[in-house]
Steps between C-alpha positions, in 0.01 A plus 500: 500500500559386831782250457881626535696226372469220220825248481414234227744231409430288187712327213623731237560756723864541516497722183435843464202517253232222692610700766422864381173355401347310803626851678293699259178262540520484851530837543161578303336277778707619783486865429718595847733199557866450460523202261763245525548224217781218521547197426340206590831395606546726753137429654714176581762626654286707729232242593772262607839645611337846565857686547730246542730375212442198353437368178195446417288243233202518393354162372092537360395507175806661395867501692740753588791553701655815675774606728383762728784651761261683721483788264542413169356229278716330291421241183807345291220354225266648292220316425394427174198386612305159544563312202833439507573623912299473785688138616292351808209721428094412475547496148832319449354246702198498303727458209686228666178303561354530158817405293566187736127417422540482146845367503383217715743582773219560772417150669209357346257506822575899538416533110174343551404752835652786270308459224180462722602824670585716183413465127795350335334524149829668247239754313347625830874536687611714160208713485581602883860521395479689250155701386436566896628784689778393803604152400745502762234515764290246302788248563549648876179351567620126435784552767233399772526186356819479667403557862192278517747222374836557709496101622619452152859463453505611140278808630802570777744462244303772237511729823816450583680523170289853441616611844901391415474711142354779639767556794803423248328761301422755674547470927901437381563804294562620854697268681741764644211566731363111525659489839411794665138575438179251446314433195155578589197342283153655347248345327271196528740300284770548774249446805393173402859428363693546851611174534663470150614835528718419821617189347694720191613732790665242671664389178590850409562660836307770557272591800130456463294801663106607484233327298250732400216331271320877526721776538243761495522421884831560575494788245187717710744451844764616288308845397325510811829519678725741307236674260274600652459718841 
């Protein structure tokens, strides 16, 4: 009874209905606080850009994109969620990495450390796929593959290509802004991605601004400075 404010940000909360009922759960617990619930989205925005525009990308498990013009956020694609969106996510590249493994596209040395790391076996993959709750984070988890193996050309060129879809995709459905504010970057996917991720800028033109592997940083300055007194 003693705390004044929640704000929680999480995926799936850009509709009225999750929303209405985080409110109504929180407030049970939180008998004299004003509740806030938003998007995860937005918990991006704020941890990196704070209250300047920009557009803004989150790249973790999942991906998203958003224009925010210092007051308003703004998002040109819906997501229909990770199986068929999500480009240059934890779990496309997970994707990525398992399909080139059993399409023998992945060099032979890097199949041989991949199936050491992770069990490759087909029946124990579909059971996680599809009898196991949050298959898109089960293939998240082989994205670290990636970044313990970045002197690998073919692993560059995974990154890269992930990187270039996901900014035709998504960071170009504004390009009547591309030149005025910067693309800012969430997510541990992005953090450990920086150098690919300037590469497709450089191709594409558009200004590179914050990396933020944990926004939840950014985010409490953000509160601390213009929510709370």
């Amino acid at each position: 009874d003693q705390v004044s404010e929640i704000y929680f940000y999480g995926a799936g909360c850009g509709t009225p209905k999750p929303v209405e009922i985080l409110k109504g759960i929180l407030k049970a617990i939180f008998i004299n606080a004003k509740i806030t619930v938003a998007e995860d989205m937005l918990a991006a925005v704020y941890g990196s850009t704070g209250i300047e525009p920009a557009i803004v990308c989150i790249l973790g498990t999942g991906s998203n994109c958003s224009y925010f013009n210092g007051t308003n956020l703004e998002q040109r694609v819906k997501s229909l969620g990770f199986s068929i969106m999500d480009d240059a996510s934890g779990n496309y590249f997970g994707r990525q990495l398992i399909r080139d493994y059993y399409f023998n596209h992945m060099p032979g040395h890097l199949k041989v450390s991949f199936s050491e790391k992770y069990n490759m076996d087909s029946d124990f993959i579909k059971y996680n796929l599809y009898k196991q709750p949050n298959p898109n984070a089960y293939m998240a988890s082989f994205a670290e593959f990636m970044f313990l193996n970045k002197e690998s050309e073919y692993i560059v060129n995974v990154i890269t290509n992930g990187i270039r879809l996901f900014a035709k995709n998504m960071i170009l459905q504004f390009s009547e802004v591309l030149q005025d504010v910067p693309v800012h970057f969430a997510g541990s996917i992005a953090y450990f991605s920086q150098d690919e991720i300037k590469k497709v800028a450089k191709e594409l033109g558009f200004t590179v601004g914050n990396f933020e592997r944990r926004p939840i940083e950014g985010l409490v300055s953000y509160h601390s400075s213009y929510l709370t007194e």
